[in-house]
N, C-alpha and C positions, 0 to 999 in steps of 0.2 A: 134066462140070461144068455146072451149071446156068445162064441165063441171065439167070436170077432175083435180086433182094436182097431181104431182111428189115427196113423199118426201123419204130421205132417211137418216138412220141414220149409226153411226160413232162409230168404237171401242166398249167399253161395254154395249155402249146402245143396240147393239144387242142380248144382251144376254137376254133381254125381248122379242124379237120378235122371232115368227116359225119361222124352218129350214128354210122355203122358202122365207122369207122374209129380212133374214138377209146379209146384204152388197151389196144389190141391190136400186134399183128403187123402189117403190112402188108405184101402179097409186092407189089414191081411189076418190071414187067418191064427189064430194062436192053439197051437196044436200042441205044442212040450211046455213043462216049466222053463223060462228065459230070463235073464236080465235084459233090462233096456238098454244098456252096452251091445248085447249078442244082437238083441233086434235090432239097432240099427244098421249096425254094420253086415247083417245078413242080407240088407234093403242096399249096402253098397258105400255106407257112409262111416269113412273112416274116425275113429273117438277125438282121435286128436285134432280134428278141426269143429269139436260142441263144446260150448262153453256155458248151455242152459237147457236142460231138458223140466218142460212140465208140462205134470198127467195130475189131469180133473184137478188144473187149478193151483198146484202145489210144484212145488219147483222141487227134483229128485237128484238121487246121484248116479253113477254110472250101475251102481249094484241093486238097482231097486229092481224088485220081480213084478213083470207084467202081468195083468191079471186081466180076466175077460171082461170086453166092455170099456176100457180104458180108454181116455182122449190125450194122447201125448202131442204134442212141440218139439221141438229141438231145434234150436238154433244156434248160430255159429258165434267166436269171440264177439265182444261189444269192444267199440274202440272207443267209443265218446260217448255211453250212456254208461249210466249209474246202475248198475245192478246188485251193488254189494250187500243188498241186504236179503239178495237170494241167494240160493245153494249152486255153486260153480261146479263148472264137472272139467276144471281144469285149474291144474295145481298154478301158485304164484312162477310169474314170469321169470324166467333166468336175469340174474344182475348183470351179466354181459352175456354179449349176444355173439356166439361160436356156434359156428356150423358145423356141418358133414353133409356129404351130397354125395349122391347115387351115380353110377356106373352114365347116366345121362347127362347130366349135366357140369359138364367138364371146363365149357367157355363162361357159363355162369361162377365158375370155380373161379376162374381167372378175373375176372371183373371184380367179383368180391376183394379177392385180394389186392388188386389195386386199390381200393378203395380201403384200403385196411385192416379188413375183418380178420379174423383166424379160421379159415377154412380149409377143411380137410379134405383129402379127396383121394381114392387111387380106381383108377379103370378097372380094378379086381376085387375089390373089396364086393363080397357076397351079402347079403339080405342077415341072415344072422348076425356078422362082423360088421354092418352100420346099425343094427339095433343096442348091439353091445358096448360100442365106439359111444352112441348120442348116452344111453345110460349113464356109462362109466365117468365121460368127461364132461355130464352137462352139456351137450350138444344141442341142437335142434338140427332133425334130421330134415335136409330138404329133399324130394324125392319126386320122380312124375311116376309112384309105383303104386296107388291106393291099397293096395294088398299091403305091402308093407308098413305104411302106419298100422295098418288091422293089427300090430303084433303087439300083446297085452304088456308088456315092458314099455314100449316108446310112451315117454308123458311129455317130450316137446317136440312136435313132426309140423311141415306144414306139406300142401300137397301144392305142386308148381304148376299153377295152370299155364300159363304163356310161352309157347313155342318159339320162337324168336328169343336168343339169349337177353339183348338188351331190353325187350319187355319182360322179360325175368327180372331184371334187376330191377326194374323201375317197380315191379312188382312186390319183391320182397323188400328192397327200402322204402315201400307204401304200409306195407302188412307189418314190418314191425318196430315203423316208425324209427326208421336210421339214418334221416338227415342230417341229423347233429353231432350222428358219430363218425362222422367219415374222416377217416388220415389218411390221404389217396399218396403213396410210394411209400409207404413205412413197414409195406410186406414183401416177403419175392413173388412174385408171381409164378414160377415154378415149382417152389420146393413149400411154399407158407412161413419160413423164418424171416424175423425182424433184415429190415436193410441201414446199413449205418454208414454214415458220409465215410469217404476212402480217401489215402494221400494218392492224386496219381502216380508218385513214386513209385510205391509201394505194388501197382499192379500194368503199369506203362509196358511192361514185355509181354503182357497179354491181351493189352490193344490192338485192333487193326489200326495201318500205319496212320489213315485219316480219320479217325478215331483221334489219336494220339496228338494231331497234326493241330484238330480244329476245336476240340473240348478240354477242358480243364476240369472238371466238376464231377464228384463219378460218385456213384455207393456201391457196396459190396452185401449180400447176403452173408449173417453171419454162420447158416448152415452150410449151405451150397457153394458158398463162393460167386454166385454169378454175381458178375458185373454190370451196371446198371448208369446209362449219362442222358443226358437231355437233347435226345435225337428227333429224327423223324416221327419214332417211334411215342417215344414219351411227348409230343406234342399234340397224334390225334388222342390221348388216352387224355389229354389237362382239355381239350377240347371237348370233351363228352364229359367230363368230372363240369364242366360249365354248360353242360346242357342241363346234368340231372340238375343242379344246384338252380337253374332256371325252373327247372319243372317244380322242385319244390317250393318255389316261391309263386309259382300261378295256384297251386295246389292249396298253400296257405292261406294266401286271397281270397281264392273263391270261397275256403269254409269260413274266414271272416264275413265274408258279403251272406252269406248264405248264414250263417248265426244272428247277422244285422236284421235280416227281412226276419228271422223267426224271432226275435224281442221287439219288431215292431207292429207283428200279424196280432 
């Protein structure tokens, strides 16, 4: 009997592992007792991005103990196949979708919340205090830290590949399917509190004077108090809210055309 396992992984998971590793076989050695949770993410592959591990055939869960000889899989969420009648190694999806994000991505912070979302964010919060934050509040932690999903607590993390903030976004309202949620200014963008239409009476002594002079229209932050009108500002941000809303509609097309050619093949 060999002392050996086979495992290999599937679509973006390989995007953690070395060139040479990726969409192959992988022999490694099994030298201690382990779960197939520890072996993966010993190989670098964070739990919270598997959503199907199976060895010799049989679909497992994150506590199954590896044994010599074993042929594992693992592969990442399904978005549009049917798996339900295997064993998931990821708990049902959150009913809404609230974030928290890592000490990196701070402009992604900002984008979300324009667009709605509840996102939390502070440039200090430490590795511990976001695994406790996504626990506590039903979070999903977004992170560019792979170590950090590793942490046995997180059960909703995604890990952010895309470098460029606005491929971030386009990134994460592809991954968890959030076109349809989007209320673009009904956040602040500083602080994450609701924003609610405002009398300009009511805050005219803390406009600038053309500010005051040329807008009529304003909402306020009900935590923070910032002030918020339909500026320069707020025009490139309705101009990219009509870019993504364009991308999702090429996005949708194509997996129509692309579902048409596979019911006609």
């Amino acid at each position: 009997m060999t002392d050996c396992v086979s495992i290999r992984f599937y679509e973006e998971l390989n995007d953690f592992l070395p060139p040479a590793q990726r969409k192959v076989d992988i022999s490694y050695a099994l030298t201690e007792k382990r779960s197939v949770k520890d072996l993966v993410e010993s190989i670098g592959v964070p739990h919270t991005e598997i959503d199907l591990v199976i060895v010799n055939g049989e679909s497992v869960d994150f506590n199954y103990p590896v044994q010599a000889g074993d042929r594992i899989s693992v592969y990442p969420v399904f978005e549009s196949l049917d798996i339900s009648p295997l064993k998931h190694c990821q708990p049902e999806p959150l009913r809404h979708s609230r974030f928290v994000l890592d000490v990196h991505l701070g402009r992604l912070t900002a984008y979300l919340r324009m667009l709605g979302f509840d996102t939390l964010y502070r440039n200090d919060y430490d590795d511990p205090q976001l695994a406790e934050i996504s626990v506590r509040e039903h979070r999903i932690l977004l992170t560019c830290d792979r170590r950090l999903l590793m942490r046995k607590q997180i059960t909703h993390g995604y890990f952010v590949r895309a470098r460029q903030p606005k491929q971030q976004l386009l990134e994460i309202l592809s991954r968890f399917d959030l076109y349809n949620n989007l209320h673009p200014f009904s956040r602040c963008m500083h602080c994450n509190g609701i924003t609610r239409a405002v009398d300009k009476q009511q805050i005219e002594d803390r406009l600038p004077a053309k500010t005051k002079k040329y807008y009529h229209e304003f909402y306020q932050c009900e935590n923070c108090h910032k002030i918020y009108w339909k500026g320069s500002h707020y025009l490139k941000m309705a101009k990219m809210i009509k870019m993504l809303e364009h991308n999702n509609r090429l996005v949708v097309s194509n997996s129509e055309n692309n579902n048409a050619s596979y019911r006609q093949t």
